[in-house]
N, C-alpha and C positions, 0 to 999 in steps of 0.2 A: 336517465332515459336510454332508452335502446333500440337502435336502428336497425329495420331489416338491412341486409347485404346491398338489397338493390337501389336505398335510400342513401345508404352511404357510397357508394360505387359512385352514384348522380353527383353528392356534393364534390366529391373528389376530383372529377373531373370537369366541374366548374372551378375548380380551386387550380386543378392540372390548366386550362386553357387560360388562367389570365383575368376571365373574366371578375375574379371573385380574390382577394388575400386570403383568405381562411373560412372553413367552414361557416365560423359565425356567422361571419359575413354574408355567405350563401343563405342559411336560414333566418336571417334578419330581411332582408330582401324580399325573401319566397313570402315571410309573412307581411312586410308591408305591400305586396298587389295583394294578397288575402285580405286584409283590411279593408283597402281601395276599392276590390270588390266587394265586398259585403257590404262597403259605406255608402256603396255607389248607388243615385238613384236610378231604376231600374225603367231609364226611356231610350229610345234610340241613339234620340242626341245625345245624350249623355254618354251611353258607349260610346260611340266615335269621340266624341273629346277626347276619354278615357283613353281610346285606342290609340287617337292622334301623338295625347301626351306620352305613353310609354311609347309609344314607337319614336318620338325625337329621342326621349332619355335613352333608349338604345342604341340609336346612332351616333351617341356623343360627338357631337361636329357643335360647334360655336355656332352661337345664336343667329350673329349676320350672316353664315352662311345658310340655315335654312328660312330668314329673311328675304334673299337676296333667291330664296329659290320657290316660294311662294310668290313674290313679286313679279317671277317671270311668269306665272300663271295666269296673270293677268290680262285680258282682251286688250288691245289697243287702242280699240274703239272707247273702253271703259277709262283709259286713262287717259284719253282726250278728251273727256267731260270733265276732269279735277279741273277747279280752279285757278290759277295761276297764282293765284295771292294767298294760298293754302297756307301756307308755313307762317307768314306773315297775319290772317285773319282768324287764325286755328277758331279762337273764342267766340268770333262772329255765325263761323259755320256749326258751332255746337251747342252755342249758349245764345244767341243774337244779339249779342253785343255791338254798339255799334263798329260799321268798318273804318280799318285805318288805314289812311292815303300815304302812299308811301312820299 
């Protein structure tokens, strides 16, 4: 196969910056979001997840920290409605099961 100058100049300098060990790598990548997009169904929601998910996968930061930074997003007022017995009733609240007393 044969790359224009300006396709390889591209990989190369994803291989130069770190982000990428080798070429391969660079066009294994490039084709798995071409996949992702073409697989992808074609609703809004759907892009925003999509987008959602590569933009964490590009931030490479561990999981609790963008846990712990969605969390903060959260209204106060909304997490003064959680239950108290949450962790303890998980099942009751999702399945209605009956509740357990501690």
């Amino acid at each position: 196969m044969i790359l224009s100058p300006e396709l390889e100049e591209r990989i190369a300098a994803r291989v130069r910056s770190g982000e990428h060990e080798s070429p391969t790598e660079v066009v294994s990548a490039a084709l798995e979001l071409l996949e992702a997009k073409v697989g992808a169904v074609a609703t809004p929601a759907a892009a925003a997840c999509q987008n959602e998910t590569r933009s964490i996968q590009n931030e490479r930061r561990p999981i609790w920290e963008i846990i712990v930074e969605h969390g903060e997003q959260i209204p106060e007022d909304e997490l003064d409605q959680l239950p108290t017995d949450l962790a303890r009733n998980y099942k009751h609240y999702l399945y209605g099961v009956p509740r357990r007393e501690s």
